[in-house]
Every structure is written in C-alpha cells, then in structure tokens.
Residue, then its C-alpha position, 0 to 999 in steps of 0.5 A: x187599846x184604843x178607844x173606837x168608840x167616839x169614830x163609831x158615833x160619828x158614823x152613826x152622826x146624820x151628814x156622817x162623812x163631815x164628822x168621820x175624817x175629824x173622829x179619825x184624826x182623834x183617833x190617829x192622834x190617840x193610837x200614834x201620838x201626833x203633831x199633825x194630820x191630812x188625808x189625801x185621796x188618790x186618783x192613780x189613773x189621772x196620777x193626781x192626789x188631793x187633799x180631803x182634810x186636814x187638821x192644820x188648814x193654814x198650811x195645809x188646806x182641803x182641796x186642789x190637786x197635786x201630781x202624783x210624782x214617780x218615788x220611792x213613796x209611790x212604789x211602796x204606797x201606790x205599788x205595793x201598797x204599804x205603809x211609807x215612813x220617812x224618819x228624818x227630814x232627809x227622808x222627807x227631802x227624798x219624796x216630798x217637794x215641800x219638805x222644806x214647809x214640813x220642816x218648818x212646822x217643827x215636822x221631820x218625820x212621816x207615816x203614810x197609811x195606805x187606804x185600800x178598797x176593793x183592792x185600790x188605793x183610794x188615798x192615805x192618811x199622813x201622820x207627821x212628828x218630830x223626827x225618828x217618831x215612828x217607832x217599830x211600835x208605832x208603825x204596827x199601832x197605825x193599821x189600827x187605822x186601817x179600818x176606821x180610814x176605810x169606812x170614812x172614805x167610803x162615807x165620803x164618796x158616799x156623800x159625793x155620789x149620786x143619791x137614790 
C-alpha cells in the first residue's frame, strides 16, 4: 500500500499548489515504478494542453501550449475518459509527434491518467518506462492517483484564480 502521507502534508504546506504535483510525482514513482513524470492540463474547449510540471525539465519543460491532435489517445482520455497505455514505442509512434524525443530518453511506454473534476477532463498525469511496463497490475495500482491528481489541481487553479 502506498504511502499517502508525505502528498497529505504537502497539502497542508503554505503556497500548497508548489509542493502538491512534486509529492504526487513521489507518489506516482512510488505506486508505478517510474522513469519519468508530467502532468499536462487540458483546455478541450481551446483544444490545447499544457504542460503544468514536470520532473525532467530539459526535455520536457513547464509551459506553452500544444494542440490537442484528434487519436485514439483523445477518444479514450478526452472521450471517454479513461486511462490510455501505449506499451511499445509503436504504440507511442501512433499518438505522440515526439515519439522519437521519447525514445530517446530510453522511454517506450506510457500511461496516461485521466483527472476529472465535476465531470471534465482537467488534465493527465503521464507515467513513462521502458516498454511493456504497465502491467494489468500496475494500471489498476495507477487510480490510486486519482485522488491525489484531483486534489493537486484543484490547489493549482486555486492559486491561479482570484483571491477573496
């Protein structure tokens, strides 16, 4: 079982929403074994995502803003709102223009965590290993995450929004 408590007192940390997405990347690393770790946010109305942490910033750093391109990672994340796996870099090759940076890195498979709030996808936490890692296991393990995501992007648009 993983151990939550480290993500809890980073909630209860002043200025939250800086501590939050790096104990969720702990936790990520603890519950799926992980080589890397981003979360992207979601605007499906502007059809762009962007990215909103990362632990790997040289390759992939925070910010900008990428269209949402129309695949089978879009149906399943953004359409039906479940978890996408690509186990391969074949698989990866099939969704994401920069496959070839993935691979790169020694990267060759993905799991992309869906984070819903009051019924919309606010963006994705994306776990990368080597290829064939997510197991059946390890896809269950992931919406332990599920939570923890919710809660840290809901501090983040906390911190972005208006104060009262």
């Amino acid at each position: 079982m993983a151990d939550f408590a480290p993500f809890v007192a980073a909630l209860a940390q002043p200025n939250a929403s800086r501590g939050a997405f790096k104990a969720l990347a702990q936790l990520a690393y603890d519950i799926l074994d992980l080589k890397q770790f981003t979360v992207m946010s979601v605007d499906q109305k502007r059809g762009v995502a962007a990215r909103i942490f990362s632990d790997d910033p040289v390759p992939y750093p925070v910010g900008g803003e990428k269209p949402i391109l129309k695949t089978i990672w879009t149906e399943t994340v953004l359409g039906r709102q479940e978890t996408f796996v690509g186990n391969t870099i074949e698989d990866l090759a099939e969704v994401f223009p920069d496959w070839e940076k993935i691979q790169s890195l020694g990267l060759e498979s993905c799991l992309n965590l869906p984070i819903i709030i009051d019924g919309d996808v606010v963006g994705t936490l994306n776990c990368l290993n080597v290829a064939d890692h997510f197991t059946p296991e390890r896809i269950s393990a992931a919406n332990q995450l599920k939570l923890p995501g919710a809660a840290a992007f809901l501090l983040a648009s906390q911190a972005s929004g208006p104060k009262t």
